[in-house]
C-alpha positions as CSV (number, residue, x, y, z in Angstrom):
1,X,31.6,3.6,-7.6
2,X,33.0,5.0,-4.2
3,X,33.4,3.8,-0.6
4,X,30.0,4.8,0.4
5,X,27.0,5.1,-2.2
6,X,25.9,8.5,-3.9
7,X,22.6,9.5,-5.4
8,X,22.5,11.7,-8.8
9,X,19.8,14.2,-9.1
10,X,17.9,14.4,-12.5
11,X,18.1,18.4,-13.4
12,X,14.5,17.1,-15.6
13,X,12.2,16.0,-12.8
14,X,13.0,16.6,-9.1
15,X,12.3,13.2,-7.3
16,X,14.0,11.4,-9.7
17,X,17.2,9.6,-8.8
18,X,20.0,7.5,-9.9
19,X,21.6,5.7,-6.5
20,X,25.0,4.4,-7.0
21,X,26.5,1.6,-4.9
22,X,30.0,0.8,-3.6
23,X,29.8,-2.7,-5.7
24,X,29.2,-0.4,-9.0
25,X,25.4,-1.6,-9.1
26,X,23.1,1.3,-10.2
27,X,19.1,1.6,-9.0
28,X,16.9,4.1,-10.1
29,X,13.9,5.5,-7.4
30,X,11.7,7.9,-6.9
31,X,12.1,10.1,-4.0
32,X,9.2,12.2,-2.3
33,X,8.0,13.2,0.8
34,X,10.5,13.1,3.7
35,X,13.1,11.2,3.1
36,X,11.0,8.4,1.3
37,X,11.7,6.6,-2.1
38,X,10.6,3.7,-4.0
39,X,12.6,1.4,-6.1
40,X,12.0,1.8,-9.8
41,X,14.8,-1.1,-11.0
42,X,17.8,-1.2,-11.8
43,X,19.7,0.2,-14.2
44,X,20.6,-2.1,-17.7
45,X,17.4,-3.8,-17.1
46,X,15.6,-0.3,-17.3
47,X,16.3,2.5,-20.0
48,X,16.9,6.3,-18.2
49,X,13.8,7.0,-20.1
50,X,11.7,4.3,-18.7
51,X,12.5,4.7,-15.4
52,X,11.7,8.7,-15.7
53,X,8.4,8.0,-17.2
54,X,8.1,5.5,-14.1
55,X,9.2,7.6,-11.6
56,X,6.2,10.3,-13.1
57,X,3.7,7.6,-12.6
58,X,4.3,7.3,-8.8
59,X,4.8,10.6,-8.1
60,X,1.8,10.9,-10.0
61,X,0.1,8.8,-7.9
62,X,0.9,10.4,-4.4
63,X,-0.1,13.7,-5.7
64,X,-3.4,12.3,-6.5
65,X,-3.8,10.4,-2.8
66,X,-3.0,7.1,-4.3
67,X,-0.7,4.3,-3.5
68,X,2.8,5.5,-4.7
69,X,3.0,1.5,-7.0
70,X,-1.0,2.4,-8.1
71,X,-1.4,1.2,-11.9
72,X,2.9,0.5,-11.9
73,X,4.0,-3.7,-13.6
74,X,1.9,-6.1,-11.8
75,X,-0.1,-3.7,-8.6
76,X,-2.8,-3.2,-11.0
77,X,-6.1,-5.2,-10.0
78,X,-9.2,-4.8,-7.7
79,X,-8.8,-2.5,-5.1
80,X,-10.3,-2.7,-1.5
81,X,-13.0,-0.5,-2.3
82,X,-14.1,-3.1,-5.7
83,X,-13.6,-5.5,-3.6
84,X,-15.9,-4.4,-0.4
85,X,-18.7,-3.0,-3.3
86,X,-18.7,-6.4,-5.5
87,X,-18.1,-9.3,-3.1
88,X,-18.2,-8.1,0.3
89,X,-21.1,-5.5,0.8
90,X,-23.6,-8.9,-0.9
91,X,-21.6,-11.0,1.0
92,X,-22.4,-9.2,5.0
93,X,-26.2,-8.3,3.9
94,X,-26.5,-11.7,3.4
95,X,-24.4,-13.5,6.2
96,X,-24.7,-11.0,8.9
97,X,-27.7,-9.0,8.1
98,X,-28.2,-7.5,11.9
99,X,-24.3,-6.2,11.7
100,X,-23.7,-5.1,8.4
101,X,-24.9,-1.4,8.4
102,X,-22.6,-1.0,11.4
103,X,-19.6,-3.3,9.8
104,X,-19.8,-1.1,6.4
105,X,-19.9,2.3,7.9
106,X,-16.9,1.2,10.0
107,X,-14.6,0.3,7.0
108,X,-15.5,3.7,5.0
109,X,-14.8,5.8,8.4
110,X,-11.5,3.7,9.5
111,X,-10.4,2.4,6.1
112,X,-11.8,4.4,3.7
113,X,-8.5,6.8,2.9
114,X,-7.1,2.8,1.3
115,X,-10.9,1.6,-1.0
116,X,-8.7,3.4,-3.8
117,X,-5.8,1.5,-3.5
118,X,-5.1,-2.3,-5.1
119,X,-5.0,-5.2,-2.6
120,X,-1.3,-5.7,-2.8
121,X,-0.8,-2.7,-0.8
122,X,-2.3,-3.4,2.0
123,X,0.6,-5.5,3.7
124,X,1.9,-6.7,6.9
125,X,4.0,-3.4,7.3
126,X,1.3,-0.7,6.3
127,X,-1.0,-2.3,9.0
128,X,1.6,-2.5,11.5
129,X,2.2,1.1,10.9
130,X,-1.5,1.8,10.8
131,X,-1.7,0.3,14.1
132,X,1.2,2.0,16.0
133,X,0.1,4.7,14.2
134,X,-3.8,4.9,16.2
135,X,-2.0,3.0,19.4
136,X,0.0,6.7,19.4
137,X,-3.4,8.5,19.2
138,X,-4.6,7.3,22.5
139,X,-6.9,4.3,21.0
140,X,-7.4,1.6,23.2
141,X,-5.9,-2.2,22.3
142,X,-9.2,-3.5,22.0
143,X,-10.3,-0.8,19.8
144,X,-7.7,-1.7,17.4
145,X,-8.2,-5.2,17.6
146,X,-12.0,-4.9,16.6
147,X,-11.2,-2.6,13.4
148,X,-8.3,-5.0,12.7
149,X,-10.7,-7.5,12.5
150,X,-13.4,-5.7,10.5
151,X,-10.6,-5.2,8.0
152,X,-9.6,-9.4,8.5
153,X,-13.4,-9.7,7.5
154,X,-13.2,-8.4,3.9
155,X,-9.3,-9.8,3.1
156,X,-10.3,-13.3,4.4
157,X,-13.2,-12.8,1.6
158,X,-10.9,-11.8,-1.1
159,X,-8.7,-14.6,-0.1
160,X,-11.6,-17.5,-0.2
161,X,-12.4,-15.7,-3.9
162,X,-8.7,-15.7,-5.2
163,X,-8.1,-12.2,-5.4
164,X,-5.1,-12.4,-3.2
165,X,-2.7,-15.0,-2.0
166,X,-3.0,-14.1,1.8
167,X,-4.5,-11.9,4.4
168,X,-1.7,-10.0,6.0
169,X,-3.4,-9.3,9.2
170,X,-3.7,-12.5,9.9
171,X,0.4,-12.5,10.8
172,X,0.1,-8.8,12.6
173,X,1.0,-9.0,15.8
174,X,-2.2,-8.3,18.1
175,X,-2.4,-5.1,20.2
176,X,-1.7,-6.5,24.1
């Protein structure tokens, strides 16, 4: 360890890196895009080799368009899209038979980029993002609001069925 922490390059597989703090613990993450990484674990509790064949997995995954932690200890399960297909699509024809056409097609053109991804990675912090993100295009608050709440829709169904713990958007802050 040094003053200020250091990463080590793998020579093997570019992305792959060994981060070294100034209290001697050592992480291992994958790096990709711009300045991004993900936490693999640390290192003792993972082998090198583990962590590489980790490290292949997510990059893996966001070469393919998925969530970087897609099929990675514990993300696997239904994804938005099972979910919206099995429970939710039954669910709307039923409950809001007048709306649902319009309520579907909006999820597939707004959301549809995340019906591949597992429920855990839709967070707090990916829809805040998502939100700035459309707030930055020019869409108006309300806009936002109403697709937020499409979205609130099929999580507070997955939440009522036990798929997951909590819908996130429910502590988003609200577009003003």
């Amino acid at each position: 360890p040094t003053k200020k922490p250091f990463e080590i390059y793998d020579s093997r597989l570019p992305g792959f890196t060994l981060r070294v703090q100034p209290t001697g613990v050592r992480s291992y993450y994958a790096r990709f895009g711009r300045s991004r990484r993900i936490a693999l674990g640390k290192a003792g509790t993972l082998l090198p080799d583990e962590a590489r064949e980790k490290c292949q997995k997510v990059l893996g995954n966001i070469a393919h368009g998925r969530h970087p932690l897609h099929g990675l200890s514990g993300t696997d399960g239904p994804t938005l899209g099972q979910i919206i297909e099995d429970t939710y699509v039954p669910w709307v024809k039923a409950n809001r038979p007048r709306t649902a056409t319009n309520t579907l097609e909006k999820l597939n053109r707004i959301f549809g980029s995340w019906f591949a991804e597992p429920l855990s990675a839709i967070t707090i912090e990916r829809i805040e993002s998502w939100k700035i993100r459309r707030l930055n295009a020019g869409r108006a608050a309300t806009t936002i609001l109403r697709d937020m709440f499409t979205l609130s829709s099929v999580l507070s169904r997955a939440v009522r069925l036990g798929k997951v713990t909590e819908n996130p958007i429910r502590r988003v802050e609200k577009p003003r």
